[in-house]
N, CA, C and O atoms as a GROMACS GRO file, in nm:
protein
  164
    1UNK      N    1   0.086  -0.119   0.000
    1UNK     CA    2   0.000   0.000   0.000
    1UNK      C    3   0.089   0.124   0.000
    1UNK      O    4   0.176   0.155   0.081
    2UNK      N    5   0.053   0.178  -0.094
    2UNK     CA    6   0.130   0.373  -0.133
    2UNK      C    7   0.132   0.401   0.026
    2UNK      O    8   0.084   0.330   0.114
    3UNK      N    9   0.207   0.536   0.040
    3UNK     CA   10   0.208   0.581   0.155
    3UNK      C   11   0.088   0.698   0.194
    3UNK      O   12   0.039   0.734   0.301
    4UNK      N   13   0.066   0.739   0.042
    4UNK     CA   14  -0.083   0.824   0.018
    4UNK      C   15  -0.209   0.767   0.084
    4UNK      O   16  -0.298   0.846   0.115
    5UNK      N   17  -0.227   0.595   0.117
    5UNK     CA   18  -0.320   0.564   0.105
    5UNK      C   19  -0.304   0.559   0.253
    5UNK      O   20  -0.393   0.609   0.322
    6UNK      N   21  -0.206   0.508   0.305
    6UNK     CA   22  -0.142   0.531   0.475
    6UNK      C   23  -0.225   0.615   0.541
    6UNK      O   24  -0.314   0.614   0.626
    7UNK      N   25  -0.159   0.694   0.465
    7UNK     CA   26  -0.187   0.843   0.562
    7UNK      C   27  -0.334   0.857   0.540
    7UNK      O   28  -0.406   0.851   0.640
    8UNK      N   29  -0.395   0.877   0.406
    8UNK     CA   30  -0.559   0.884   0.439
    8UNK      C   31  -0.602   0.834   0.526
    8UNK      O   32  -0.657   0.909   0.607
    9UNK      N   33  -0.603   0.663   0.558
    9UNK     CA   34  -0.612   0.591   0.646
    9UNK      C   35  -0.622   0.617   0.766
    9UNK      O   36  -0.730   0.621   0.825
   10UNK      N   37  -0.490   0.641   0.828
   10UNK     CA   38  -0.461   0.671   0.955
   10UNK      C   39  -0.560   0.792   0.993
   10UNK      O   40  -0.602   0.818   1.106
   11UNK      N   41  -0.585   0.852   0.887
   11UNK     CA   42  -0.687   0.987   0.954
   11UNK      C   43  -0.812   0.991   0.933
   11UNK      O   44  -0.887   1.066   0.996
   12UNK      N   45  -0.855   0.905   0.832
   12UNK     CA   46  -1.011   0.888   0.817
   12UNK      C   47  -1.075   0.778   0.818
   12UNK      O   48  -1.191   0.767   0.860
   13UNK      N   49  -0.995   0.668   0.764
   13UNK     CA   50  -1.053   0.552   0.794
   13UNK      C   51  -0.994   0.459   0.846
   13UNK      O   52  -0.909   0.471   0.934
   14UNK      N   53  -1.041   0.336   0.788
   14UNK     CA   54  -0.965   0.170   0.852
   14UNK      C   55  -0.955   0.046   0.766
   14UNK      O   56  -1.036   0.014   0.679
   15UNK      N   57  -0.835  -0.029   0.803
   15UNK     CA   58  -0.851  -0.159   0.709
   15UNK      C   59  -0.888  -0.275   0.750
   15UNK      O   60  -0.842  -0.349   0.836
   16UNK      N   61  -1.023  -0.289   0.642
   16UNK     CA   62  -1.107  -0.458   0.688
   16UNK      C   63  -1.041  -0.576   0.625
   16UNK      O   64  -0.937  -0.555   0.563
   17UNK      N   65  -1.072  -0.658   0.629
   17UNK     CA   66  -1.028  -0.771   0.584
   17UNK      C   67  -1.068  -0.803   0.445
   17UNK      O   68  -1.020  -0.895   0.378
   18UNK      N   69  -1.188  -0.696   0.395
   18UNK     CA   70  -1.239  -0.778   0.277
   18UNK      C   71  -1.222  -0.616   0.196
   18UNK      O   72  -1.275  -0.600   0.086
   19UNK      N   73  -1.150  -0.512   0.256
   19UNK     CA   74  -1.143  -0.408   0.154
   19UNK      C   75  -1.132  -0.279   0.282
   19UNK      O   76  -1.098  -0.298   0.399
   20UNK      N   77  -1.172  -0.147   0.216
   20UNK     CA   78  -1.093  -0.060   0.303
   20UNK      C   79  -1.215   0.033   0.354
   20UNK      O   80  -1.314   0.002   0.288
   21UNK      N   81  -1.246   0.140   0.453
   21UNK     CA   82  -1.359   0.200   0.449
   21UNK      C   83  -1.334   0.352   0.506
   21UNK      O   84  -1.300   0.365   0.624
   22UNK      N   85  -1.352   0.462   0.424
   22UNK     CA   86  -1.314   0.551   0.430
   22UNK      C   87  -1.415   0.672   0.476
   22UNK      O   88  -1.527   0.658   0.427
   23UNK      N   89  -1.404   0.769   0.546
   23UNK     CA   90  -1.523   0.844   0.619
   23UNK      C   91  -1.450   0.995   0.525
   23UNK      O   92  -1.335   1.034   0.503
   24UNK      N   93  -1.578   1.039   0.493
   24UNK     CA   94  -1.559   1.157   0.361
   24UNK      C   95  -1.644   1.271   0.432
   24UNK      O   96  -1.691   1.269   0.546
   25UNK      N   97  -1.654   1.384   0.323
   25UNK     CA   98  -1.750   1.477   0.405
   25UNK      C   99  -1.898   1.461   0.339
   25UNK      O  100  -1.996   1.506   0.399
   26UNK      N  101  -1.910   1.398   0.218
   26UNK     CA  102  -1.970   1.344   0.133
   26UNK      C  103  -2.036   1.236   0.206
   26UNK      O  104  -2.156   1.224   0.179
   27UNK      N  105  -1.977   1.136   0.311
   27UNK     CA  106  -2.022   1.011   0.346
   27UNK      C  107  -1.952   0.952   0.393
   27UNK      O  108  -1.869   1.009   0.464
   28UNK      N  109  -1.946   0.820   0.381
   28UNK     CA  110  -1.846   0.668   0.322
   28UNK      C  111  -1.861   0.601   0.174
   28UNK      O  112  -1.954   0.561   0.104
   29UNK      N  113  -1.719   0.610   0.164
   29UNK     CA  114  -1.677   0.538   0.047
   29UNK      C  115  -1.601   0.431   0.124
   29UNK      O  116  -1.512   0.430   0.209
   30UNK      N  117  -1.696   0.314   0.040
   30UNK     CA  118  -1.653   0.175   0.076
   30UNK      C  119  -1.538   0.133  -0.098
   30UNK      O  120  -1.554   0.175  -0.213
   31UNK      N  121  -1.438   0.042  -0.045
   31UNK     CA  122  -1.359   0.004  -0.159
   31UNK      C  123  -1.305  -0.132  -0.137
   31UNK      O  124  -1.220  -0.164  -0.053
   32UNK      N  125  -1.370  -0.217  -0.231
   32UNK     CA  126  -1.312  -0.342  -0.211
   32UNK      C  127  -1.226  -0.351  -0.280
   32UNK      O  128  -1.204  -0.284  -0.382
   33UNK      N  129  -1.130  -0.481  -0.210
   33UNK     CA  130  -1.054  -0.515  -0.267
   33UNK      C  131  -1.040  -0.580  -0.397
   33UNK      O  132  -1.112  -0.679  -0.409
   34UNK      N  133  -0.970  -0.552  -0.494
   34UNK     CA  134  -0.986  -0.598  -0.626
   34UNK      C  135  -1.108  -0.572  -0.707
   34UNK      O  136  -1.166  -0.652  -0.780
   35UNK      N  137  -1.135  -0.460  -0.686
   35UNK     CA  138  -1.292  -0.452  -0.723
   35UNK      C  139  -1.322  -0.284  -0.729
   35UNK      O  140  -1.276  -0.222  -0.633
   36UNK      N  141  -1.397  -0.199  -0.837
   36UNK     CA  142  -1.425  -0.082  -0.854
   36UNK      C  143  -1.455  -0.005  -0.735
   36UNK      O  144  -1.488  -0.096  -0.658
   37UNK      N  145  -1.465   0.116  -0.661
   37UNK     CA  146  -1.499   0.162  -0.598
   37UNK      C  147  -1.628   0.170  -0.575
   37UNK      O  148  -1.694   0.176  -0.679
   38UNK      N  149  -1.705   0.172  -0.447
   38UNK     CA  150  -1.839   0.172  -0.429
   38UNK      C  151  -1.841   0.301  -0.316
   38UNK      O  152  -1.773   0.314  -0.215
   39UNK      N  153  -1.939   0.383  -0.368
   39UNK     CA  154  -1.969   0.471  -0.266
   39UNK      C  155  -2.112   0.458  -0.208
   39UNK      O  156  -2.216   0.432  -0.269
   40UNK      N  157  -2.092   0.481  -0.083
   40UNK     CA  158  -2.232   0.426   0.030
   40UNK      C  159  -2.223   0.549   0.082
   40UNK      O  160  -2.124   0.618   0.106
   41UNK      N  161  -2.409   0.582   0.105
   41UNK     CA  162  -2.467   0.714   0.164
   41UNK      C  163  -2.458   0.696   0.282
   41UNK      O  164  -2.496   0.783   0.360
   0.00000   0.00000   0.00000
């Protein structure tokens, strides 16, 4: 994992086991692994 994605991480979201989940001002954007981005309201 980039170090870009690190640092988002460490400050907005967390890593699951089945992909990553990120807290926006927009929402959550959910992102699986190996798989297109999905954004959730």
């Amino acid at each position: 994992m980039c170090a870009f994605w690190q640092h988002i991480l460490s400050r907005t979201g967390r890593i699951k086991a089945d992909g990553l989940v990120i807290k926006t001002n927009n929402g959550i954007i959910w992102i699986k692994k190996n798989s297109p981005r999905q954004k959730l309201s």
